[in-house]
C-alpha positions as CSV (number, residue, x, y, z in Angstrom):
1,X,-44.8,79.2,21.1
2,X,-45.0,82.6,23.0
3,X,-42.8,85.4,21.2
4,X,-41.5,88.2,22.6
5,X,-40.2,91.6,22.0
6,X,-38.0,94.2,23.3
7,X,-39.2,97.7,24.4
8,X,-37.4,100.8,26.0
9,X,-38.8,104.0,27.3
10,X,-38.1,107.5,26.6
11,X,-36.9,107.2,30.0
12,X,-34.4,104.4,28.8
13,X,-36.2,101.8,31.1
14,X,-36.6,98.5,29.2
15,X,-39.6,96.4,29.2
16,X,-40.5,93.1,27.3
17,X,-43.9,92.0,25.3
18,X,-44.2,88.3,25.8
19,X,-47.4,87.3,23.6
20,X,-49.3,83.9,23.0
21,X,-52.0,82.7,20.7
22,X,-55.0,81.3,22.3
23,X,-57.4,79.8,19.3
24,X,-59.3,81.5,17.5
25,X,-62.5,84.0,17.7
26,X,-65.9,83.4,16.2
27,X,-64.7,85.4,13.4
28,X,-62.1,83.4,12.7
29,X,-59.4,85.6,14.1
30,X,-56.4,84.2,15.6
31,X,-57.2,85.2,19.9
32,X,-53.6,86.4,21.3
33,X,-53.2,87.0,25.2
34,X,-50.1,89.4,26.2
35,X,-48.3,90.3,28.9
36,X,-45.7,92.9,29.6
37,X,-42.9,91.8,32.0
38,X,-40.1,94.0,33.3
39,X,-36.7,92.7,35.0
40,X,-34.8,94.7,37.6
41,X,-32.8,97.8,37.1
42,X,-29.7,95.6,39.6
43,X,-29.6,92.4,37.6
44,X,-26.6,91.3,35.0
45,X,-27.9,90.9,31.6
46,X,-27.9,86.8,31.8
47,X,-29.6,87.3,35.2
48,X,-32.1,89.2,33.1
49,X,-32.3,86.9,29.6
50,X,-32.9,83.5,32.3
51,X,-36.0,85.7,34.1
52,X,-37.1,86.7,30.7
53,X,-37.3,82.9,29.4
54,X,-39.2,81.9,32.5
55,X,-41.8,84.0,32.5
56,X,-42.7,83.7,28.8
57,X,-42.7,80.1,29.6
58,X,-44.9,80.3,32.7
59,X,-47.5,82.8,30.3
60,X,-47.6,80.0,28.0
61,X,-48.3,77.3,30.5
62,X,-51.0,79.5,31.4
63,X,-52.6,80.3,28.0
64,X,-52.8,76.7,27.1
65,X,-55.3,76.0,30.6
66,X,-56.9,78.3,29.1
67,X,-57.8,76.2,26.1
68,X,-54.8,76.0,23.3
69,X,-56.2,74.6,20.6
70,X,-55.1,71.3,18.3
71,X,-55.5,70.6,14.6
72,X,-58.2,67.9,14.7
73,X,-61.1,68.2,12.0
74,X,-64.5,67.9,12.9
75,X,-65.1,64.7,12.1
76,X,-62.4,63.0,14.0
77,X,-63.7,65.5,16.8
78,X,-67.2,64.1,16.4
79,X,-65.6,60.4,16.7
80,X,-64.2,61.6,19.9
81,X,-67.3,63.0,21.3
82,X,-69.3,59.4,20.6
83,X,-66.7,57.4,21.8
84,X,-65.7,59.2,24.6
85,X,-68.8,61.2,26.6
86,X,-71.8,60.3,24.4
87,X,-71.9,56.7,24.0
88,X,-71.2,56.5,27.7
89,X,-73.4,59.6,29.2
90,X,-76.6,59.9,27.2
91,X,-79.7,57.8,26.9
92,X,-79.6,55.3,23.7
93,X,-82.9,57.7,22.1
94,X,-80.6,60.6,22.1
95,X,-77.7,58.8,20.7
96,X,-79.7,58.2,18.0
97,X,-80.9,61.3,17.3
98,X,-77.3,62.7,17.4
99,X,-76.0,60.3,15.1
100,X,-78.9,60.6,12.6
101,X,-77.4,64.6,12.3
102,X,-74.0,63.5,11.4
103,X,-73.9,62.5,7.5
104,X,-75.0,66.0,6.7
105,X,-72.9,67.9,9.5
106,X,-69.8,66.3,8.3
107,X,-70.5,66.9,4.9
108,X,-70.3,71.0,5.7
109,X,-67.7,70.7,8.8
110,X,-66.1,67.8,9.0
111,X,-63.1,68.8,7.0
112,X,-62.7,71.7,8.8
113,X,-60.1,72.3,11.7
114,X,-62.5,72.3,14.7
115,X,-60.6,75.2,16.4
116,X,-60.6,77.3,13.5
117,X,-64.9,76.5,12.7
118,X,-66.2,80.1,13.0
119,X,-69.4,81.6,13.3
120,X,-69.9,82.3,9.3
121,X,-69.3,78.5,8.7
122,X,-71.7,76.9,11.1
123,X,-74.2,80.0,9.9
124,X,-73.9,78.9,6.1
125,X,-74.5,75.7,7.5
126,X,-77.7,75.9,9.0
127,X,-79.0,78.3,6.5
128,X,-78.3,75.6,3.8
129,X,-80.5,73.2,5.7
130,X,-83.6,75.6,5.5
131,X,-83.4,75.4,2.1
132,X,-86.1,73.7,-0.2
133,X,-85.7,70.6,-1.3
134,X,-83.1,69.1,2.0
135,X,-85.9,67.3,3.5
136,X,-86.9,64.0,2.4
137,X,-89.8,63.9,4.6
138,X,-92.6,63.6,2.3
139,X,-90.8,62.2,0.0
140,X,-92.7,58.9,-1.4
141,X,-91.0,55.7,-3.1
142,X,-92.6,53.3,-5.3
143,X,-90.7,49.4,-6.0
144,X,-89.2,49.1,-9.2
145,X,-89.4,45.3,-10.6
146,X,-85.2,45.2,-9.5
147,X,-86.6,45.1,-5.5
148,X,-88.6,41.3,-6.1
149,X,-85.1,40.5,-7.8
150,X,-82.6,41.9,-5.1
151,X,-85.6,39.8,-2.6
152,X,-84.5,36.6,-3.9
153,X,-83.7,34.4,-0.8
154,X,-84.7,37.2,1.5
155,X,-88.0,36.6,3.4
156,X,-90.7,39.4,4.2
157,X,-90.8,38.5,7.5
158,X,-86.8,38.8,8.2
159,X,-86.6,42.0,5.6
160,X,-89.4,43.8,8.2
161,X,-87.7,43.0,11.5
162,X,-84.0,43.8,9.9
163,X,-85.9,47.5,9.1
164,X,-87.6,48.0,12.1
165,X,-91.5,47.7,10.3
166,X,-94.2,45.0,10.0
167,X,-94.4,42.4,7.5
168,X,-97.7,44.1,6.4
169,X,-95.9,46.9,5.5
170,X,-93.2,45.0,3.8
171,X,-95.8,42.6,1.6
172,X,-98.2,46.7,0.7
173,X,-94.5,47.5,-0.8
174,X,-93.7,45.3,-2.7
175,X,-97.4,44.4,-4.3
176,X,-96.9,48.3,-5.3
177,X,-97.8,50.7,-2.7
178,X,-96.0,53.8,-1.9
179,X,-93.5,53.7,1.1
180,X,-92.4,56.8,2.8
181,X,-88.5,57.9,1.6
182,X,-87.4,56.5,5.2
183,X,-88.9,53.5,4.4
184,X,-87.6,52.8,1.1
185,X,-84.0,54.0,2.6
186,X,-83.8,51.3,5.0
187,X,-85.3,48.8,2.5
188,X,-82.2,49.3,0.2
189,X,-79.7,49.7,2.8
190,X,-80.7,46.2,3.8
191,X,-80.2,45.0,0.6
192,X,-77.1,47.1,-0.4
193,X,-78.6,48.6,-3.0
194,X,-79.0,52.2,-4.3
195,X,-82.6,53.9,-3.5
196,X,-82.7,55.2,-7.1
197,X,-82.4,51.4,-8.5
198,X,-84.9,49.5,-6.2
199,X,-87.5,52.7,-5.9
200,X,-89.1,55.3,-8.0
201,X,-89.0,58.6,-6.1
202,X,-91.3,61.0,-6.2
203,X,-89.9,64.4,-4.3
204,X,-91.9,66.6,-2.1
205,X,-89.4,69.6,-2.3
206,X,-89.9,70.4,1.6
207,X,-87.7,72.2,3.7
208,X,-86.3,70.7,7.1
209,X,-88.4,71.8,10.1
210,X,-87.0,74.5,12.5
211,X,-86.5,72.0,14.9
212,X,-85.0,69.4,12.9
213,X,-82.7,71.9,12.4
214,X,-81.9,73.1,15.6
215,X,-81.1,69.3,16.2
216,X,-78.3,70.0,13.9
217,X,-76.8,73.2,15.8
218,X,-77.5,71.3,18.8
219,X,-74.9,68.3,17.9
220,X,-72.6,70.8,16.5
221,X,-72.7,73.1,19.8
222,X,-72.4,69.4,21.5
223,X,-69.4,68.0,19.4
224,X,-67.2,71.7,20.4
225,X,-68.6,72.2,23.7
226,X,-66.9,68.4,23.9
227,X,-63.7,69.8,22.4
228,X,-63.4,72.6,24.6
229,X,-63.5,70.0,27.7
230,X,-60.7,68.2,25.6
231,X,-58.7,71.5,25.4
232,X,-59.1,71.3,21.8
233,X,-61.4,74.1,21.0
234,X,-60.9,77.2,22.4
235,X,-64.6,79.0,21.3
236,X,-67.9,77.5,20.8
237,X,-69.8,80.2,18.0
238,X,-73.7,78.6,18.3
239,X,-75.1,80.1,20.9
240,X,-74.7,83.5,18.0
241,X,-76.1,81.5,15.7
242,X,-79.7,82.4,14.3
243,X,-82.0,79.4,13.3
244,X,-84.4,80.7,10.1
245,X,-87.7,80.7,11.0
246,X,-90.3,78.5,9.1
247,X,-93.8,78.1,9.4
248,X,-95.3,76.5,12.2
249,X,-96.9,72.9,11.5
250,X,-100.0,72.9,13.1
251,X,-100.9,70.6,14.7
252,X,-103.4,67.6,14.1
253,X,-106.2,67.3,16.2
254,X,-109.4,65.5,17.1
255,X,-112.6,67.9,16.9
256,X,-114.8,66.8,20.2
257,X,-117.3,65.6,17.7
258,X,-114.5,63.7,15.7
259,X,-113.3,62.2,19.1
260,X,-116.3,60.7,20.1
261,X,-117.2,59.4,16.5
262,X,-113.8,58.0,16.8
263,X,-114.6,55.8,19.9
264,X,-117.8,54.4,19.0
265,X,-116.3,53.4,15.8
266,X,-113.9,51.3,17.7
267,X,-116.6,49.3,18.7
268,X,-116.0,46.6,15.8
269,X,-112.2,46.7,16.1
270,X,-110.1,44.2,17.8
271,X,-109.5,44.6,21.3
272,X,-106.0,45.1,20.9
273,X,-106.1,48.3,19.3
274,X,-109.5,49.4,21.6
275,X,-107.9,49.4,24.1
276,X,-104.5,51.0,22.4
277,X,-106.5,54.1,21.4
278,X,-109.0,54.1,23.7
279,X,-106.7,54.7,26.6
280,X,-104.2,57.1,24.1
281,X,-107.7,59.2,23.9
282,X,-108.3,59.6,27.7
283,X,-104.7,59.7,29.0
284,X,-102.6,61.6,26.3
285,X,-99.7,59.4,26.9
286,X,-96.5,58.9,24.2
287,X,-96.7,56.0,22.2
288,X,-93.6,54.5,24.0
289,X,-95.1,54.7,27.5
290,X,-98.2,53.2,26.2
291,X,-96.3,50.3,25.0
292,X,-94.7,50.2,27.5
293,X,-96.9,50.1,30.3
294,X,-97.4,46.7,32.4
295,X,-100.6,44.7,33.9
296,X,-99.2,45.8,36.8
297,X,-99.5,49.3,36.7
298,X,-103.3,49.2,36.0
299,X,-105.6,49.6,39.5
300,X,-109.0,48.2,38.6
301,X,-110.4,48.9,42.2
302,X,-108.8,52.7,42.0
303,X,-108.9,53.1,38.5
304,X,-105.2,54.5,37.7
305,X,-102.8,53.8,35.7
306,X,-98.8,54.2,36.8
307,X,-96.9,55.4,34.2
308,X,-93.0,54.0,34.8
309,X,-91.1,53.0,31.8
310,X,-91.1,53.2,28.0
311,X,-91.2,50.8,25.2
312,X,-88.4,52.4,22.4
313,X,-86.9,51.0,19.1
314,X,-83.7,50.6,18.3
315,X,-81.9,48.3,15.8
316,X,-78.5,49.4,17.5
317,X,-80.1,47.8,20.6
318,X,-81.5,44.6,19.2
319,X,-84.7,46.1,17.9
320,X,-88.4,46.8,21.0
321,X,-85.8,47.2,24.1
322,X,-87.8,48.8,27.7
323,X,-86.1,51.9,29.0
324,X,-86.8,54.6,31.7
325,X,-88.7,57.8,31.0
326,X,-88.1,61.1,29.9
327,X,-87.8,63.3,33.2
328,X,-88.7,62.8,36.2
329,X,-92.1,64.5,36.1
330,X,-92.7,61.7,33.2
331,X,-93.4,59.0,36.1
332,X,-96.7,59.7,37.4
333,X,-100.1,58.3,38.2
334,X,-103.4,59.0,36.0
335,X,-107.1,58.3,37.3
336,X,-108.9,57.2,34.1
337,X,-112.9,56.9,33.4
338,X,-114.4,53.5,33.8
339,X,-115.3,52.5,30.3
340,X,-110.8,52.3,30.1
341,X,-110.9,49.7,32.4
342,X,-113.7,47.9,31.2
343,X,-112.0,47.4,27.8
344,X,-109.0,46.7,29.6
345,X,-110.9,43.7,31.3
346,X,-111.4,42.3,28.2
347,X,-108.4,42.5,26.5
348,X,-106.6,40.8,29.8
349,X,-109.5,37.9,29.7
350,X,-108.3,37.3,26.0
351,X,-104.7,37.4,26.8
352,X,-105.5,34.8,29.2
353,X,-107.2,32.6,26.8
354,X,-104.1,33.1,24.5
355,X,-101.7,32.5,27.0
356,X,-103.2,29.1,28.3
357,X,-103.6,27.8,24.5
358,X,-99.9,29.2,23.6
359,X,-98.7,27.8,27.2
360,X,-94.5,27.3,26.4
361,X,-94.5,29.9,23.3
362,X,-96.4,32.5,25.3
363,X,-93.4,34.9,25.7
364,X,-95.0,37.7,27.4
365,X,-92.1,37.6,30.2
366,X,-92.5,41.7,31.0
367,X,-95.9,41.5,32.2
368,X,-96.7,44.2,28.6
369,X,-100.3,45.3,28.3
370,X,-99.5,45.4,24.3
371,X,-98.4,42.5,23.1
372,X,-97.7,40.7,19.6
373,X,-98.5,37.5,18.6
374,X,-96.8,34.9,21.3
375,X,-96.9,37.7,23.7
376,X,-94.1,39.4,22.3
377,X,-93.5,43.1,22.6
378,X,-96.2,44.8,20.6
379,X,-93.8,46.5,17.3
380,X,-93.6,50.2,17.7
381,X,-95.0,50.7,14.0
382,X,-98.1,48.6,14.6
383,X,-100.4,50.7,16.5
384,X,-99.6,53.4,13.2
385,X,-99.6,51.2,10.5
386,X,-103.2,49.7,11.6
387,X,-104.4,53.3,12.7
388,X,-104.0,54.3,9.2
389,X,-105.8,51.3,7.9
390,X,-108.8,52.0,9.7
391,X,-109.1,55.9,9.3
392,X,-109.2,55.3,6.0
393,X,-111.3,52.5,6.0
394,X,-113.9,54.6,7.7
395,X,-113.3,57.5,6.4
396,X,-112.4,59.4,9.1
397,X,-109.3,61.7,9.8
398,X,-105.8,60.7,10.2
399,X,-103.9,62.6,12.9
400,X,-101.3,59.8,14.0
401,X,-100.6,58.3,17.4
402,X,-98.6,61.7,18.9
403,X,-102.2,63.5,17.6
404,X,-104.5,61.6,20.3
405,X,-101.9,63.2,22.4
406,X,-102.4,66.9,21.4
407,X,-106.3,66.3,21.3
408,X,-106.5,65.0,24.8
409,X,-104.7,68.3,25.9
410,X,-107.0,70.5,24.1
411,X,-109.7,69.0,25.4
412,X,-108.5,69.3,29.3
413,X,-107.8,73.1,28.5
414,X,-111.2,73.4,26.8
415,X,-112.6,71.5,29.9
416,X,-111.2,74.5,32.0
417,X,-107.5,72.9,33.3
418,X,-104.5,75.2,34.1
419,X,-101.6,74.8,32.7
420,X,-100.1,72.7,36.1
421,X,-103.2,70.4,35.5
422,X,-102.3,70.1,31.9
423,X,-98.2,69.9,32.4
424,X,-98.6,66.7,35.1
425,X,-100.9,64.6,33.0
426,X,-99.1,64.6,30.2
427,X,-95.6,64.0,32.2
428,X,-93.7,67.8,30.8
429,X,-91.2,68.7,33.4
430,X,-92.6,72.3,33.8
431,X,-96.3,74.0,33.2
432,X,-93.8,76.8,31.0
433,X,-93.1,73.5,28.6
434,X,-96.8,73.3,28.3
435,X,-97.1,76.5,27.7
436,X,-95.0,76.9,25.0
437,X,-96.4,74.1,23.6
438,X,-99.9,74.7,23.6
439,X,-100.1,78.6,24.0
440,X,-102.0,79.1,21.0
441,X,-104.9,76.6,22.9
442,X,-104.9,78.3,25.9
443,X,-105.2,81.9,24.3
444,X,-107.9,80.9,22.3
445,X,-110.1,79.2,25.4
446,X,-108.9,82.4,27.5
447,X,-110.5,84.8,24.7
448,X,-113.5,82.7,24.7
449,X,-113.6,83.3,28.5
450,X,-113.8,86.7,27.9
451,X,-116.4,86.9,25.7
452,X,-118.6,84.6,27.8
453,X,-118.0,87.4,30.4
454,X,-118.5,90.3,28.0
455,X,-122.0,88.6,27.2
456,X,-122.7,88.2,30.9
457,X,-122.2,91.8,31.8
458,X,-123.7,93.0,28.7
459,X,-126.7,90.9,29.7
460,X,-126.8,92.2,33.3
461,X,-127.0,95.6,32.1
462,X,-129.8,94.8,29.8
């Protein structure tokens, strides 16, 4: 409701101060828009009053296109911005990821009016999540005898495919090994039951990663960015919002010596998972687009591989579902050594063989390279789970799946690629994303550059 207020000159000329309330600041302070409006020295003093009331009408008409703001928490705002743009707009990976931020956002902000959540709140906010102790990751869970009771009439197989893991994993936790605090989450969610009663945890005190966090600012900047669409926020305060800096995990590697050790130990494992790692070595791909790539895309006479879709996992979507890629720059074609193709050949001649003995169950109906038992879609967590097994079967280090990925880039920049060379095999959308990404790699192969050359002139001058 605009108000307004009568003023008169020294010069006895009268003038009126209509002002309206616009939201609120990133302070918190209440934003107010005026406007001064005079009438005409000829008109009667109801021509004048009927003027008057127009015009502060017409300012406030104004001021609210300009974003007036409503009394919904954040929460409900939050609902809104799933129901309305998220669900229907974004790709079902990123949907996850934004809902996996909300429990704790909502916690902190959702009681709050969303026009009147300033720059202090969302501050507090994400310096509370860089404290120690927030992040569960590390966290490890051992079964308590309560989990074989709570299993009664549940089986392992059902348990792992409700949780999203194998039935290996299922059967190592409950004969007493440790599960990760995810794991052990999901496991008593199932079961609707407490993760203190079914597990003993053992905490890792960690804080959340920098960009876990700036996941969280991210969904928060999302949720208001939403509102002020809706005309229900009138500022959005996290772009001013400064994310505490952590350490920098580094990350896990393969050595070149450990690389190749690595391959000829795979000489004695299946040819499922040969293959699996073998080609995760030499291409650098994600796990998804390794799962999901088809017989289809492989060229035995060029000897390339067409990278075109991904195999994800989602429970909201049924559990192993096929879905595009990243970015554009994420479909492209890699030439591969020969010994890839030759194990290649071999895993297809033994799909064969298992496909003419299954004939009816085969269910391999998407053509996937990485396939289960009965041709099914290969479970995301297998490749890991078995990875893990063997590493420290043979003693040799663990890096997981993502780390064949970061060793087969610092092996092309060691080998002498550019950053372009580097930023199109591995599918980033620009050579600057590789940069920032591996910066520290190329620095370190550009100083050894330089000291090849130093000890080249040096010599020359000797």
């Amino acid at each position: 409701m605009a108000t307004i207020t009568r003023r008169e000159g020294k010069n006895g000329a009268v003038s009126y101060l209509i002002r309206c309330s616009v939201g609120y600041d990133v302070t918190g302070r209440q934003k107010v828009r005026s406007m001064t409006w005079k009438p005409e020295p000829k008109w009667s003093e109801a021509k004048t009053a009927k003027e008057l009331e127009r015009a502060a009408v017409l300012f406030e008409e104004k001021c609210n296109a300009e974003g007036k703001v409503s009394a919904v928490k954040f929460q409900e705002l939050g609902r809104l911005f799933f129901e309305e743009y998220a669900e229907k707009k974004l790709r079902p990976q990123s949907v996850h990821r934004l809902r996996a931020c909300e429990e704790r956002t909502y916690q902190a902000l959702g009681h709050l009016r969303a026009d009147r959540i300033n720059l202090r709140h969302i501050q507090k906010f994400i310096d509370n999540l860089a404290e120690p102790g927030i992040s569960r990751r590390g966290d490890s869970a051992v079964a308590r005898p309560a989990l074989l009771e709570w299993m009664e009439g549940r089986t392992q197989k059902s348990l792992a495919e409700e949780i999203g893991v194998s039935q290996t994993m299922v059967s190592e936790i409950l004969h007493g090994d440790s599960a990760s605090y995810q794991t052990a989450e999901k496991i008593a969610r199932a079961l609707g039951s407490p993760v203190s009663e079914l597990f003993t945890v053992k905490r890792a005190n960690r804080r959340l990663a920098p960009k876990t966090i700036r996941h969280y600012l991210s969904f928060v900047s999302d949720v208001l960015d939403f509102g002020i669409r809706m005309g229900m926020v009138s500022v959005n305060p996290c772009p001013n919002v400064v994310i505490p800096t952590g350490k920098k995990a580094e990350k896990k590697i393969l050595s070149l010596e450990e690389a190749q050790a690595f391959l000829d130990s795979l000489e004695q494992a299946p040819t499922k998972y040969r293959a699996f790692f073998t080609l995760a070595l030499f291409s650098g791909l994600r796990r998804g687009e390794l799962l999901g790539l088809r017989w289809s895309d492989v060229s035995f006479e060029d000897n390339t591989i067409c990278v075109s879709q991904s195999s994800l996992y989602l429970k909201e979507k049924g559990g192993q579902y096929i879905d595009d890629l990243k970015s554009r720059s994420s479909y492209r074609t890699l030439k591969l050594p020969q010994e890839v193709f030759h194990i290649l050949r071999q895993l297809r001649a033994e799909q064969t063989e298992d496909r003419m003995k299954l004939g009816d169950r085969w269910k391999n109906d998407g053509d996937l390279i990485f396939v289960g038992t009965e041709g099914k879609p290969l479970c995301n967590t297998a490749p890991y789970n078995w990875l893990k097994r063997f590493c420290a079967e043979t003693g040799q280090s663990f890096v997981g799946i993502h780390g064949f990925r970061h060793t087969n880039s610092s092996l092309l920049i060691v080998a002498g690629a550019d950053p372009a060379t580097v930023s199109k095999s591995l599918g980033h959308s620009s050579p600057a994303v590789t940069m920032s990404i591996y910066s520290h790699s190329f620095q370190a192969e550009q100083a050894r550059k330089s000291e090849a050359v130093g000890e080249l002139l040096k010599s020359k001058k000797a």
